[in-house]
PADREN-635694 format. One record per residue (C-alpha): x, y, z; residue in one letter. Coordinates in steps of 0.1 Angstrom, whole numbers, plus 2048, in hexadecimal, padded with zeros to 3 digits. Layout:
% residues N
XYZA;...
//
This chain:
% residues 302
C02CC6A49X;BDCCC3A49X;BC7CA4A49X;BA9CA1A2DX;B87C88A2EX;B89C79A11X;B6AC6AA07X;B79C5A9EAX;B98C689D2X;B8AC7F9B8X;B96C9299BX;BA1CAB9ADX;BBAC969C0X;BBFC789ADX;BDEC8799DX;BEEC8A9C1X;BE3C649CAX;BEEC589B0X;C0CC689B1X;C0AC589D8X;C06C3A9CEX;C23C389B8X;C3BC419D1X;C37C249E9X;C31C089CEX;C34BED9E8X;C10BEE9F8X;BEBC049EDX;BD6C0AA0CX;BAEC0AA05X;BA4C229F3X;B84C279D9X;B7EC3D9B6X;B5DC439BDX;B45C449DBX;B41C2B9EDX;B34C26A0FX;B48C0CA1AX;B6BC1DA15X;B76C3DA31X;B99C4DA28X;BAAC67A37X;BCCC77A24X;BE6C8BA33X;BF0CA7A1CX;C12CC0A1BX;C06CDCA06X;BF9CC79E6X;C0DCAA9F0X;BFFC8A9FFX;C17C7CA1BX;BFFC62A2AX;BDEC53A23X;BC6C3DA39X;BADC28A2DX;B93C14A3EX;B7FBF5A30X;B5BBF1A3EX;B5DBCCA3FX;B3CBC7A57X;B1CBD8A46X;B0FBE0A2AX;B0FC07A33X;B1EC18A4DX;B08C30A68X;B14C52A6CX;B2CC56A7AX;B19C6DA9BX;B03C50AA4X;B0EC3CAC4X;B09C14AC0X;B11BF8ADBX;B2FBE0AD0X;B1CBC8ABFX;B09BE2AA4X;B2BBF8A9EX;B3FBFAA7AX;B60BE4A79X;B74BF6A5DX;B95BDFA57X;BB4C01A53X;BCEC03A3EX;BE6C1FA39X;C03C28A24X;C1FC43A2BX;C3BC54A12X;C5AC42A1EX;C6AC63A23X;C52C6CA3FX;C4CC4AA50X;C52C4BA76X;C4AC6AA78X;C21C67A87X;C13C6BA67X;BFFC4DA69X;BFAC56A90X;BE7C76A83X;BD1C64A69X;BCCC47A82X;BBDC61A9BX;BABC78A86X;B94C55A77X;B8FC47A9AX;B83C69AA9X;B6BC70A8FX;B58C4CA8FX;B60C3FAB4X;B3DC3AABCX;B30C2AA9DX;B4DC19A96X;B6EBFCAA0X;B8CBFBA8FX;BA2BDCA84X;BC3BD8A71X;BDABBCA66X;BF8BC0A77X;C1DBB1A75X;C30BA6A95X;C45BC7A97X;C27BDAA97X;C0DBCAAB3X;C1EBDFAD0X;C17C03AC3X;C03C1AAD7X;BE3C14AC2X;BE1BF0AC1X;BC8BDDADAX;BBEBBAADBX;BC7B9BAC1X;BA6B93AB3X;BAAB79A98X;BC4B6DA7CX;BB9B66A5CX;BCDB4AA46X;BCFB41A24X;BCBB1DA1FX;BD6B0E9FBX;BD2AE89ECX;BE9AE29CEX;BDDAC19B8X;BFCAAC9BCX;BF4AAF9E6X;BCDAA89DFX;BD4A889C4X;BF1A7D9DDX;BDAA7A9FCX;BB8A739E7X;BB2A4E9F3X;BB9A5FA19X;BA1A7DA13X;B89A67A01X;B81A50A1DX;B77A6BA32X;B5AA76A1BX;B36A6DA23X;B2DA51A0DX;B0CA5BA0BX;AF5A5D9EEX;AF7A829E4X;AF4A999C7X;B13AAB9C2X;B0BAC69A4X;B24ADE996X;B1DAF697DX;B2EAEB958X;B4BB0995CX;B52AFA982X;B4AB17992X;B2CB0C9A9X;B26AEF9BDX;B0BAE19D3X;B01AC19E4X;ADCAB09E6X;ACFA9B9FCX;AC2A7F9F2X;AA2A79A04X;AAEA59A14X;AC4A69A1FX;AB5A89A2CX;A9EA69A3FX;ABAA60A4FX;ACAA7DA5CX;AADA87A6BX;AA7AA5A52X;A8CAAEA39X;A90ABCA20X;A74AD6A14X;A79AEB9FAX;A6DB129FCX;A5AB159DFX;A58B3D9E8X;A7CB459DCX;A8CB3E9BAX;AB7B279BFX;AC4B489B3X;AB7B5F9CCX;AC0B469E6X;AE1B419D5X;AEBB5E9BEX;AEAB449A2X;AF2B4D97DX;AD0B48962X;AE3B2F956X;AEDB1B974X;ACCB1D981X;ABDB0C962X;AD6AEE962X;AD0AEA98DX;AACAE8981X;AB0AD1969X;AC2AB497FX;AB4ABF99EX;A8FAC899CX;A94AEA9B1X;A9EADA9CEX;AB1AEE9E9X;AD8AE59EAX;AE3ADAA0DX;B04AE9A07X;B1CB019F1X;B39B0B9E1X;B44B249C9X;B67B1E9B9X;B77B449A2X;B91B3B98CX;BB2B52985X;BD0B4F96DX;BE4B36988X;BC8B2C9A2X;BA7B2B9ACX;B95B3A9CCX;B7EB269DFX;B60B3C9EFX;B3EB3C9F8X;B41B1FA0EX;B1EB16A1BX;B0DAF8A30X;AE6AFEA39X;AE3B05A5EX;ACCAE6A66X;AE7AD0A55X;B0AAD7A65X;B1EABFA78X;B12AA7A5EX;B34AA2A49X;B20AABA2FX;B37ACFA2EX;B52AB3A24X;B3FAA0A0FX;B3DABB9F4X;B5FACD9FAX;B6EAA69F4X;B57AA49D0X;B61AC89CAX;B86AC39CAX;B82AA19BAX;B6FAB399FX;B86AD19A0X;BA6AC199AX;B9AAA9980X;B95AC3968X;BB3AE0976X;BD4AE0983X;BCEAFF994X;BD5AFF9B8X;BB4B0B9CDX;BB4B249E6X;BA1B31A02X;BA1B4CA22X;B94B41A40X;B99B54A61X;B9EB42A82X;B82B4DA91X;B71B31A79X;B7AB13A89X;B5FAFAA76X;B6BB03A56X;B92B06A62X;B90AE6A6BX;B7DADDA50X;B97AEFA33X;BB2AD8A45X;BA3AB5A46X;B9CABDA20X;BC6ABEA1CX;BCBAE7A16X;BEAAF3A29X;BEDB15A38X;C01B2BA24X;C01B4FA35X;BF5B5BA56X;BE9B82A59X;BDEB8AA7DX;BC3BA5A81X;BC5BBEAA3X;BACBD2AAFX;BB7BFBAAAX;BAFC1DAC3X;BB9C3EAC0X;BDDC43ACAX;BCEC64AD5X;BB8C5AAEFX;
//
């Protein structure tokens, strides 16, 4: 058996991937086509055969350092693993190998993490819980059922919601009353443009301009739509105006909005680690729907 650095799965092993892959239908580790500096993998081979593949997600930095360079805890890589075995030759260390090989090559640049099930978090390589990460979800039938409820709860200020006309973007003004009375003023920086601020679309930024004179949105949401839901993402409060409600106040117009026009159900991710916006996510009606629980990873070598 020998163990290859793959820094992304070219032609001259994509036949053997793919061949892999197709093997173990259930689950596809990381993996990328092209470069790409976020991705690491690491395959284990028998002859021309792959057996076992590891790949790691940078999920921390833009780029990662080399992997020689020694950096305290706080500056260091966090790749996110996944692997993927030939049921024929699980339990058998393969993934042990892999697991090893990664860690001893990028110890002192990097940390390792990995979703984990409940049979798994006593193994040999698995340190500390670190964090869980849920999915929350809000159908319409449980948002129009509890509206009047969730409704009293918003701020009943006198705010600018805008969303975009394909409901994709959202975003709260201040009124300047009510910037007054908050204690807040609101100053617009005249040096940058809404769309480098925001990553707007032409288009959006020219219908924000319209109603809103260029001012700067206290708050945002993005909404993606699928076949059978829509992802919420891009949640964003300005820094000077948390702990306001005014978080609520948007997310409450944006599901009003939202379900007015779709039946899709809305989802989200949210780890625990964020407990504003957990807390947030729940007082706005979404329920929990799946739980993955992140560890942090050494070397089963050391």
């Amino acid at each position: 058996m020998e163990i290859k650095k793959l820094d992304y799965i070219d032609e001259t092993i994509s036949a053997a991937f793919n061949d892999f892959l197709g093997k173990c239908s259930d689950y596809e580790p990381y993996y990328s086509n092209q470069y790409n500096p976020k991705f690491l993998g690491y395959a284990l081979f028998e002859g021309d055969t792959i057996i076992s593949y590891l790949g790691a997600l940078l999920i921390n930095f833009e780029k990662p350092v080399t992997s020689d360079i020694e950096l305290d805890e706080a500056s260091k890589n966090i790749f996110e693993i996944s692997a993927l075995t030939l049921p024929e030759y699980r339990n058998k260390g393969c993934f042990t190998k892999l697991l090893g090989k990664c860690i001893s090559d990028w110890q002192n640049s990097s940390n390792f993490i990995m979703p984990l099930e409940e049979e798994f978090k006593e193994a040999s390589f698995v340190s500390d819980y670190l964090y869980s990460e849920y999915l929350y979800v809000l159908k319409k039938e449980d948002f129009v059922a509890n509206q009047e409820t969730l409704s009293k709860d918003s701020l009943k200020i006198d705010h600018y919601c805008a969303f975009t006309e394909d409901h994709q973007h959202y975003y709260l003004y201040l009124s300047a009353e009510d910037a007054s009375n908050s204690g807040e003023a609101l100053e617009a920086d005249e040096s940058l443009e809404s769309s480098e601020v925001y990553g707007l679309e032409d288009e959006d930024v020219q219908i924000l301009n319209a109603c809103f004179n260029e001012e700067e949105p206290a708050a945002v949401i993005n909404i993606s739509f699928e076949k059978s839901y829509a992802t919420i993402y891009g949640v964003f409060v300005d820094e000077d105006k948390r702990n306001l409600g005014l978080g609520y106040a948007l997310l409450y117009d944006c599901l009003e909005e939202h379900f007015s026009n779709y039946d899709l159900p809305l989802i989200l991710n949210v780890t625990s680690t964020n407990i504003p916006a957990c807390k947030l996510y729940k007082k706005a009606g979404f329920k929990a729907a799946s739980q993955v629980n992140f560890y942090a990873i050494t070397s089963p070598m050391s």
